[in-house]
C-alpha positions as CSV (number, residue, x, y, z in Angstrom):
1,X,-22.4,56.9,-3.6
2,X,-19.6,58.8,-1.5
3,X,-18.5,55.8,0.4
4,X,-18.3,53.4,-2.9
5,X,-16.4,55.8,-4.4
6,X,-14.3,56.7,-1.7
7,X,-13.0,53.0,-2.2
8,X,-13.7,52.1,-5.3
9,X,-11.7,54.3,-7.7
10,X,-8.2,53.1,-5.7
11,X,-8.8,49.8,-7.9
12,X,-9.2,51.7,-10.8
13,X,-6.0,53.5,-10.8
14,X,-3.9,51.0,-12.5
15,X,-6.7,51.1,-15.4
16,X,-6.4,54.9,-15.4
17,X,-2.7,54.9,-16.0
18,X,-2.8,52.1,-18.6
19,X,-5.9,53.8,-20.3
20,X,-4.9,57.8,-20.2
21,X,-1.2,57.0,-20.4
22,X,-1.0,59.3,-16.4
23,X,2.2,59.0,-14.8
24,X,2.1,58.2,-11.0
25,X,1.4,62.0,-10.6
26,X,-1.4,62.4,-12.9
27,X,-3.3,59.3,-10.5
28,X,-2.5,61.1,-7.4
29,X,-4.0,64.2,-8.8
30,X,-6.8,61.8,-9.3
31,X,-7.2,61.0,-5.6
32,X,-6.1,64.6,-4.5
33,X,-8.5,66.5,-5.9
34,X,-11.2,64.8,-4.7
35,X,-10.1,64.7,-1.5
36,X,-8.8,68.3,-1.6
37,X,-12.3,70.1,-1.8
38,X,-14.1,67.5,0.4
39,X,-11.5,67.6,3.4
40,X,-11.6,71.6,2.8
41,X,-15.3,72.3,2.0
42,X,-16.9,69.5,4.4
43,X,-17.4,71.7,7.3
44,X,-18.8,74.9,4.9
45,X,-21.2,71.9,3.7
46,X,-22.7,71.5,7.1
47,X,-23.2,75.0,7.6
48,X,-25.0,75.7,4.7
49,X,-26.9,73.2,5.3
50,X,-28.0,74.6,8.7
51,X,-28.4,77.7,7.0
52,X,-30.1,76.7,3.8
53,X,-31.4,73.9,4.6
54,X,-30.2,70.3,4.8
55,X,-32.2,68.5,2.2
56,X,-32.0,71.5,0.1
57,X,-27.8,70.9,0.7
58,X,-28.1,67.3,0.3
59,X,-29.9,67.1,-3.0
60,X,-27.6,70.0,-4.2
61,X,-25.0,68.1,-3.4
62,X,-26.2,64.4,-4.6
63,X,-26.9,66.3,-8.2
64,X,-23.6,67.9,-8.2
65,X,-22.1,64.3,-7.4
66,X,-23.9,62.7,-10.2
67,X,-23.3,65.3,-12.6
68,X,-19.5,65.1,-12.2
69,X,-19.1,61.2,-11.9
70,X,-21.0,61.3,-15.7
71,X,-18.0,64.1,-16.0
72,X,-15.7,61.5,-14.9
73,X,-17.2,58.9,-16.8
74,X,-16.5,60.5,-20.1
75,X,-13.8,62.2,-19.8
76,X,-10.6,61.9,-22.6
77,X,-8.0,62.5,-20.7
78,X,-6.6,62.8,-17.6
79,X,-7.0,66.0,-16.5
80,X,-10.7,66.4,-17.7
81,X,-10.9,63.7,-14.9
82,X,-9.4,65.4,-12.5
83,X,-11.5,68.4,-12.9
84,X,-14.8,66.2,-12.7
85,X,-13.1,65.2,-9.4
86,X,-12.7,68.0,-8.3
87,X,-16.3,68.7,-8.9
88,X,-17.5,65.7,-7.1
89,X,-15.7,66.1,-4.4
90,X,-17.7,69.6,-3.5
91,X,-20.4,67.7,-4.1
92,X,-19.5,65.0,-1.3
93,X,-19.1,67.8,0.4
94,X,-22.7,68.8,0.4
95,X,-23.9,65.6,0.3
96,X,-21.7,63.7,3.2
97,X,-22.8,66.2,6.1
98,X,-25.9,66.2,4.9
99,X,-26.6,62.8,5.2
100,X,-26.0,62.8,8.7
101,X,-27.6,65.9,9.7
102,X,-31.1,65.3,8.2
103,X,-31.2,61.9,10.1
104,X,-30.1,63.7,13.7
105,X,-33.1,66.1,12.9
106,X,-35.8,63.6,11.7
107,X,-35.4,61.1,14.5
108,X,-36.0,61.9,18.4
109,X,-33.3,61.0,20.9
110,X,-35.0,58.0,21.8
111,X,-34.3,55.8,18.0
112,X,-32.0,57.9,17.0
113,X,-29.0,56.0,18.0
114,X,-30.2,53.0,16.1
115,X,-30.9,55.7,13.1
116,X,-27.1,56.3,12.7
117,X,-26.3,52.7,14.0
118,X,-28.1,51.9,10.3
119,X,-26.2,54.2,8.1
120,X,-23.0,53.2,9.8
121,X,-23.8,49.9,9.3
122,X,-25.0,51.2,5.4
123,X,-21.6,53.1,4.7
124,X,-19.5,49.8,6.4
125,X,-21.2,47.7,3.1
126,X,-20.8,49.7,0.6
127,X,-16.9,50.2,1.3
128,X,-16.4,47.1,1.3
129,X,-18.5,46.1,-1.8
130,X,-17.2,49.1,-3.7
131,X,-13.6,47.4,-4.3
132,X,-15.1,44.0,-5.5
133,X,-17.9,45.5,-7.6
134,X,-15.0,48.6,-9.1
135,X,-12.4,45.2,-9.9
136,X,-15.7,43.5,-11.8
137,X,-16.6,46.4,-13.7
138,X,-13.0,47.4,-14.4
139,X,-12.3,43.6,-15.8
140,X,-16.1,42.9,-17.6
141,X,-16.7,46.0,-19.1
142,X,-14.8,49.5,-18.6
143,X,-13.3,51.7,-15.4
144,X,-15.5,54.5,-16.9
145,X,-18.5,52.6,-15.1
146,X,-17.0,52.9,-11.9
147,X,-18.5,56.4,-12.0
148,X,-21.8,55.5,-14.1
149,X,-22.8,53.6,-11.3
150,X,-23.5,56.2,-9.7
151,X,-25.8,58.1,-11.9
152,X,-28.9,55.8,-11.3
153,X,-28.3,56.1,-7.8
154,X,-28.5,59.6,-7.3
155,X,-31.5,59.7,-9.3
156,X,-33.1,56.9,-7.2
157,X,-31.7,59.3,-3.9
158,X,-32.9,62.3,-5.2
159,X,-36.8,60.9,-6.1
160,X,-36.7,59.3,-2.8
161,X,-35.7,62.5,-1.1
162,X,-38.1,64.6,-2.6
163,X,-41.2,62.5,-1.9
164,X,-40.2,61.0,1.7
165,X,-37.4,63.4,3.6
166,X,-39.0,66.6,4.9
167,X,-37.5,69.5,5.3
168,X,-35.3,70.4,8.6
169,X,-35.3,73.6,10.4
170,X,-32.9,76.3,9.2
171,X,-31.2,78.5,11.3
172,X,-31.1,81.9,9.5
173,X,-29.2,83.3,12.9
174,X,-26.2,81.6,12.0
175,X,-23.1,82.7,9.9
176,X,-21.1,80.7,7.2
177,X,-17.3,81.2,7.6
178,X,-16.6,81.8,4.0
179,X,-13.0,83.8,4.8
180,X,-12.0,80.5,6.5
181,X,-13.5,78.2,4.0
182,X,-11.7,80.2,0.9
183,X,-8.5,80.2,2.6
184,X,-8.2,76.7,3.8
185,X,-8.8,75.7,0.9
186,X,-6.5,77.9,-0.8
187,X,-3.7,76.5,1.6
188,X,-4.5,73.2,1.5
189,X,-4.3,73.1,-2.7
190,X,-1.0,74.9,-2.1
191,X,0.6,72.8,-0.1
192,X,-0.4,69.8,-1.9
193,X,0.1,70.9,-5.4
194,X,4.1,71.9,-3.9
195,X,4.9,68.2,-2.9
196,X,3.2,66.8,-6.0
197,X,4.6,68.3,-8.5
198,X,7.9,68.9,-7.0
199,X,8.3,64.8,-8.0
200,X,8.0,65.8,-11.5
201,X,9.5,70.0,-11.8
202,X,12.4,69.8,-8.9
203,X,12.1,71.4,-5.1
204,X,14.0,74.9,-7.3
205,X,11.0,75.7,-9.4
206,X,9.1,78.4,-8.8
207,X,5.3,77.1,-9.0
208,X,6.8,74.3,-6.6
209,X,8.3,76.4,-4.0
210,X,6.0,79.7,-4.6
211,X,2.8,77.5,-4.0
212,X,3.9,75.5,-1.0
213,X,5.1,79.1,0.7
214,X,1.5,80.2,-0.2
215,X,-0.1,77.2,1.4
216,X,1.7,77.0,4.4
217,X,1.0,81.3,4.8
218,X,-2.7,80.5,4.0
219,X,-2.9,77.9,7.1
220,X,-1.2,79.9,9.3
221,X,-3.8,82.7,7.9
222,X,-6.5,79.9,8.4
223,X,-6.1,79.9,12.3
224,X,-5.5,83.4,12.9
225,X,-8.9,84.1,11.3
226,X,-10.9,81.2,13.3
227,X,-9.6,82.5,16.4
228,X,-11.4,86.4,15.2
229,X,-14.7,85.1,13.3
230,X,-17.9,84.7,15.0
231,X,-19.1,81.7,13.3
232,X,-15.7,80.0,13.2
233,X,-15.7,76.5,10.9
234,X,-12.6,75.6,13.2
235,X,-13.9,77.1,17.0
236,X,-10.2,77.1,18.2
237,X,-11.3,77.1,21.9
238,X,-12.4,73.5,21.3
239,X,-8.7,72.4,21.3
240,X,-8.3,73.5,25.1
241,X,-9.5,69.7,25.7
242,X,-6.2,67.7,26.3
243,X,-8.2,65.0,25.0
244,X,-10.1,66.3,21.6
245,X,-6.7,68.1,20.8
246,X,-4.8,64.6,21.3
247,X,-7.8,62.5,19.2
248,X,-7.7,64.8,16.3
249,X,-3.6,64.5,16.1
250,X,-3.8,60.4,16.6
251,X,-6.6,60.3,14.2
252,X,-3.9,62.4,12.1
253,X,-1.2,60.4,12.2
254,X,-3.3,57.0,11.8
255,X,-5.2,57.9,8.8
256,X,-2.4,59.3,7.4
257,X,-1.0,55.6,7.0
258,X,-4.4,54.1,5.9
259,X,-4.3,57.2,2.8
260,X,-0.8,56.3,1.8
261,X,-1.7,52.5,2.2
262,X,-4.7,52.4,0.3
263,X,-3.1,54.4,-2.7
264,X,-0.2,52.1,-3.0
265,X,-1.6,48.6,-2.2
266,X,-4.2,48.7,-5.5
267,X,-1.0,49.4,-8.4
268,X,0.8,46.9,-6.1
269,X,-1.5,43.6,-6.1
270,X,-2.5,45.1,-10.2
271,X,1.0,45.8,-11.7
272,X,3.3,44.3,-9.5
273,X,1.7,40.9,-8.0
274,X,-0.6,40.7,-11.2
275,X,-3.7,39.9,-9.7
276,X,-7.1,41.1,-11.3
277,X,-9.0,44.3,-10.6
278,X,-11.4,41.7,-9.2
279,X,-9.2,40.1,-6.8
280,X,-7.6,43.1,-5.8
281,X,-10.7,44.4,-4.4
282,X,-11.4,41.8,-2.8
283,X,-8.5,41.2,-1.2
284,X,-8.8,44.3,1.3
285,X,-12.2,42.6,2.6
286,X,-10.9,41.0,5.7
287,X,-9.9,44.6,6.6
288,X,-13.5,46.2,6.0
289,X,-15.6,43.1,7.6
290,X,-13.1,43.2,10.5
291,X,-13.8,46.5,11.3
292,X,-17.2,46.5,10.6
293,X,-18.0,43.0,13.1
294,X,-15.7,44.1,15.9
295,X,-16.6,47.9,15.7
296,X,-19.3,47.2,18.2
297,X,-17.1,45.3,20.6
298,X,-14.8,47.6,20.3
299,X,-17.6,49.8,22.0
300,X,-17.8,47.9,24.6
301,X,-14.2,48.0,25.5
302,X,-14.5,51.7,25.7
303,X,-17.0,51.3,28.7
304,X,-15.2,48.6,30.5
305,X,-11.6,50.4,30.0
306,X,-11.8,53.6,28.9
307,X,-11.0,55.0,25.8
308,X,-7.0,55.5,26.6
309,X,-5.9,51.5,26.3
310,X,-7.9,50.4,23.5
311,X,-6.4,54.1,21.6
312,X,-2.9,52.7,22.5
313,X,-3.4,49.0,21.7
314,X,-5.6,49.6,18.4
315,X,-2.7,51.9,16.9
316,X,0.2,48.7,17.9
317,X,-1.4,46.1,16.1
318,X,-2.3,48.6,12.9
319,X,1.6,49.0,13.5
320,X,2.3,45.4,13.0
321,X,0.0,45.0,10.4
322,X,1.7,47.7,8.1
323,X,5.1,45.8,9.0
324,X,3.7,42.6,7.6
325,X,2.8,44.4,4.1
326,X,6.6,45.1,4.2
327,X,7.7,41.4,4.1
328,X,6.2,39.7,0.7
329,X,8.5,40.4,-2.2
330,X,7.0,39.1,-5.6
331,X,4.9,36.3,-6.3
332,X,3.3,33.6,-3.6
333,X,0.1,32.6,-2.4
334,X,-2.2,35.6,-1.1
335,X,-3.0,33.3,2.0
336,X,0.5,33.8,2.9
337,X,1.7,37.0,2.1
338,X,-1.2,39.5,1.7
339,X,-3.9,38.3,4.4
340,X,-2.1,38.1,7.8
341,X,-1.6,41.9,7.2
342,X,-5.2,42.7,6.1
343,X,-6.3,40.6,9.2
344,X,-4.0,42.5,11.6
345,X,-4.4,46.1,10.0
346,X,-8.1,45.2,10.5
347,X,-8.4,44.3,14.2
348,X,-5.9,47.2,14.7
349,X,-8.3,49.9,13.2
350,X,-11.5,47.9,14.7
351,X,-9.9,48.4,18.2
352,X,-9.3,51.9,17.3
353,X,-12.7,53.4,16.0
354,X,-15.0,53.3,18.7
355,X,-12.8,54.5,21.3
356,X,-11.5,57.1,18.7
357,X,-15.0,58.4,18.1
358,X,-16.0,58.2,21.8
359,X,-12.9,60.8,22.7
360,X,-13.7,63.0,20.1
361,X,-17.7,63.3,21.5
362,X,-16.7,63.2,24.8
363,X,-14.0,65.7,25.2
364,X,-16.1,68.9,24.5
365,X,-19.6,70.1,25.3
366,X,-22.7,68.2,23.7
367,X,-23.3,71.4,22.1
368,X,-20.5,71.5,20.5
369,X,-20.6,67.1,19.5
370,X,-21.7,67.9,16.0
371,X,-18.9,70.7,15.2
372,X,-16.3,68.3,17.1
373,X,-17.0,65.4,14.6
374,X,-16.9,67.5,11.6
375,X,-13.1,68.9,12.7
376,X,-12.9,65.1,13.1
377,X,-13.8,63.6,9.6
378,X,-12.2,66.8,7.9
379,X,-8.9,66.1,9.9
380,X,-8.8,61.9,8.9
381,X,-9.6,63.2,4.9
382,X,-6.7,66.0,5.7
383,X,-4.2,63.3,6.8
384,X,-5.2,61.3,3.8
385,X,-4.7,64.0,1.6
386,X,-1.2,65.3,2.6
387,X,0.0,61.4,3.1
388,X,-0.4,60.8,-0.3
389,X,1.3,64.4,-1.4
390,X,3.6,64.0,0.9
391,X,4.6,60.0,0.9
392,X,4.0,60.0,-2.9
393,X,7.5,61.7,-3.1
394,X,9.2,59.2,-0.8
395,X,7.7,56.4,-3.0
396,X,9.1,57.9,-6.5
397,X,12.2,58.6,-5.2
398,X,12.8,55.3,-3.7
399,X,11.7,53.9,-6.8
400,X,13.8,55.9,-8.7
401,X,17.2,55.0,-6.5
402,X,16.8,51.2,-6.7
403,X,15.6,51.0,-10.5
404,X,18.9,52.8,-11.4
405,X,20.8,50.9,-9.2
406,X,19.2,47.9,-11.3
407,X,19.8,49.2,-15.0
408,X,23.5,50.2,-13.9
409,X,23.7,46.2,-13.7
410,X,21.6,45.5,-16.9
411,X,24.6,47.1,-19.3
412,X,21.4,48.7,-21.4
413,X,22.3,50.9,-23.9
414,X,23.0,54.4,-23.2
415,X,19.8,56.1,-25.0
416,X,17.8,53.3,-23.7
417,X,19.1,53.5,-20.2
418,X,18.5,57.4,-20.4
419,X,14.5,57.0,-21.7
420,X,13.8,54.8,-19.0
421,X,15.0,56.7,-16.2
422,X,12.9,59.8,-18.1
423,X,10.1,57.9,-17.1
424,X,10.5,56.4,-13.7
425,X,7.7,58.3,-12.3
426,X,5.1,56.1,-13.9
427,X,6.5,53.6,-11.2
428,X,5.3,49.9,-12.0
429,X,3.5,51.3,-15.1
430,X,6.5,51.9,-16.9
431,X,6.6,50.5,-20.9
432,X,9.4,47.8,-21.4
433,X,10.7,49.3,-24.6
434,X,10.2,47.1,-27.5
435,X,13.2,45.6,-29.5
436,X,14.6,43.8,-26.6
437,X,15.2,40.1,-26.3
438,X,13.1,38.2,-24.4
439,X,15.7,37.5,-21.7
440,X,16.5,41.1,-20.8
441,X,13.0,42.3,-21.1
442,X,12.0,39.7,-18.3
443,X,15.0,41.3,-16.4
444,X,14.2,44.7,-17.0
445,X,10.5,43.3,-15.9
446,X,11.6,42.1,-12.7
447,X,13.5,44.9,-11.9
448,X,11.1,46.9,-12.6
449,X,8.7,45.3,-10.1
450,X,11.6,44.7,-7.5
451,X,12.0,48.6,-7.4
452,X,8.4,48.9,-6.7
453,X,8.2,46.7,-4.3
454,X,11.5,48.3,-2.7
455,X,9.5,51.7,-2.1
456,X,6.4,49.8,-0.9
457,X,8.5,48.6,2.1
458,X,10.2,51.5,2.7
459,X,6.3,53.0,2.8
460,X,5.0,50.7,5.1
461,X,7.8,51.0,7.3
462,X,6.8,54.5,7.5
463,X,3.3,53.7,7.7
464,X,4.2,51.6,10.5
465,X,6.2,54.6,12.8
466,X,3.0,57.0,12.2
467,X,0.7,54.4,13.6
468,X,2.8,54.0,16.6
469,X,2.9,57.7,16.8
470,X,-0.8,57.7,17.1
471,X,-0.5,55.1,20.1
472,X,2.3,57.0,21.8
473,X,-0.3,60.2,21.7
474,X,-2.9,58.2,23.1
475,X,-0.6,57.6,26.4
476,X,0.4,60.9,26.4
477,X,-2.9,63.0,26.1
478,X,-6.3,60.3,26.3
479,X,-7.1,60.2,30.0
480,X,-8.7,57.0,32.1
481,X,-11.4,59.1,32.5
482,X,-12.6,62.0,30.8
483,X,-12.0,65.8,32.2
484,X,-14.5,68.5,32.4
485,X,-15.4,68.9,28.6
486,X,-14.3,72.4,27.2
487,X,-17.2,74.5,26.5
């Protein structure tokens, strides 16, 4: 369920706009929300789960999931769905750790390897069915079933659970840092709701500029309180490894690209190259089955070479992918202008996993693996998150410059001129306005699609410079060979 839908409602977002009339903003809020309270809550939701215990968590937070994607599934407007969003994602957030967790303590060390080996290989199919089955049931029968899909499949996770996944050993010595979980997630909503809505209300107003002080205070409030709690969620001391501190700001700076990309790509391909909700979600397979068939051999590089050339060579070629993505224009063949960048972007991030993972387990003390994937998976969610916040203003507001530049040329009335630049935040969604002849409504089409595709280079570009960021981290701070893990 998390990983379809982590994938799935992407394709759906050019439905969303068309269907609830949301502006550019109102479908990141879609994403963010979500992604807020996961990225924020994930770590709390492995704790509890120690504390409480895990398939306790886990079904708490499969029923939480499934109750919010029926939420999703009928809601009215827009922000009724990004409430039920919100609400899934603490569910995912419950539900994701959980998962893991309940198969490290049900299987010795002996199978256990090949335990996770089968959900990774689990969670690598459903990511990359979830975009072909969300553009089928987006173009056959509603985007609404993109989250009643998942109701029948909690119910056959929770029966399943109940009669065949014992319960795991609590640890009622341990702690839950509920200071740090409050506040991160109090800074982290800040901060995002700042650069989001400042697209829309202007960097001057006061619930832009008062929020984003607030986030930024609340993260710096984050870290002073990890480094005093005695059950941290963030154990500070763990970033004394040259190593895990570099891994966790590559895998930063690299999955900030991939959030950005895989928010724009879907209302480009849908609204801009006009290709179905099917196609487009299919199109990003030879990204998914790349990484999923050369993950393994990417493993194997990691013990021939280390971890430090494939983290500097994986990063490149995701580089170059995101440069191709900034070539096609509109129109052509997908074999031509779409493809060779899904193929590179997907050897780039298959060279990059493994090794990534590796550095991240490696560089601190086994008893400390579990807490150093969690900061991990919360930091590639975090990058995600603030990419889109962040990179969604840089895509409007290119938008906005090269559509104006356009109706300047166009000689449209003054009114009309004036309505259309009122509503240049709903990008490549924005309504030709009727009463125009057929000639300038095909112009003001293609310009339209040309300013999209304008700030969909300018994104990649920037995509492109983060990813070579990542590899430029790797030479600095991954070693040949791993240090003394900190303890």
């Amino acid at each position: 369920m998390a990983f379809i839908d982590s994938t799935v409602v992407n394709v759906a977002l050019p439905a969303l706009q068309s269907n609830l009339g949301g502006t550019v903003i109102d479908v990141q809020w879609v994403i963010e929300s979500y992604a807020l309270f996961l990225s924020a809550l994930i770590l709390a939701g492995g704790s509890l789960g120690d504390l409480f215990g895990r398939r306790r968590m886990f079904l708490t937070g499969v029923l939480v999931f499934a109750i919010a994607s029926a939420a999703c599934g009928f809601a009215a407007s827009i922000h009724q769905l990004v409430i039920a969003r919100a609400i899934q994602g603490v569910g995912a957030a419950f539900l994701v750790p959980g998962s893991l967790s309940i198969i490290s303590s049900s299987f010795g060390e002996n199978v256990r390897g090949r335990a996770i080996g089968t959900w990774s290989g689990f969670t690598a199919i459903t990511t990359a069915i979830g975009p072909v089955l969300g553009g089928w049931l987006i173009e056959h029968a509603s985007w609404r079933w993109v989250f009643f899909i998942n109701v029948p499949i909690a119910a056959a996770v929770i029966l399943l659970s109940i009669w065949r996944v014992p319960e795991s050993g609590t640890n009622a010595q341990s702690g839950l840092d509920w200071a740090g979980a409050l506040i991160i997630t109090a800074g982290l909503a800040g901060i995002t709701y700042g650069f989001i809505e400042s697209a829309a209300l202007g960097w001057s107003n006061p619930s832009v500029w008062g929020t984003l002080t607030v986030g930024c205070a609340c993260l710096f409030a984050f870290f002073r309180v990890e480094a005093r709690a005695n059950a941290p969620m963030v154990p500070l001391r763990l970033f004394r490894s040259r190593e895990f501190t570099g891994a966790n700001l590559l895998t930063f700076f690299l999955y900030a690209a991939f959030g950005i990309f895989f928010f724009l790509f879907p209302l480009n391909l849908i609204q801009v190259q006009h290709y179905s909700p099917t196609a487009t979600g299919a199109a990003a397979l030879p990204f998914i089955l790349l990484t999923f068939l050369l993950s393994r051999w990417s493993g194997g590089l990691v013990a021939r070479y280390g971890a430090k050339w494939p983290l500097i060579v994986g990063p490149v070629i995701a580089a170059i992918g995101f440069l191709l993505f900034a070539l096609p224009s509109v129109g052509g063949s997908y074999w031509g202008t779409f493809l060779p960048g899904f193929v590179v972007l997907g050897l780039g991030m298959a060279i990059s996993v493994a090794p990534l993972t590796t550095v991240v387990m490696s560089a601190v003390d086994q008893n400390h693996a579990g807490t150093a994937s969690g900061i991990n998976n919360a930091v590639a969610r975090v990058a995600g998150l603030l990419a889109i916040a962040i990179l969604g203003i840089v895509m409007v507001n290119a938008f906005s410059y090269q559509m104006n530049r356009s109706l300047m040329q166009l000689n449209l009335p003054a009114d009309l001129t004036h309505s259309l630049q009122s509503n240049e935040i709903r990008l490549a969604a924005l309504a030709i306005p009727a009463g125009l002849d057929s000639s300038t409504a095909a112009a003001l089409r293609m310009s339209i699609e040309r300013a999209f595709v304008f700030g969909f280079r300018l994104i990649m570009l920037i995509c492109a410079i983060l990813a070579a960021t990542s590899a430029a981290i790797a030479w600095r701070n991954i070693a040949g060979k791993f240090k003394q893990p900190a303890s």
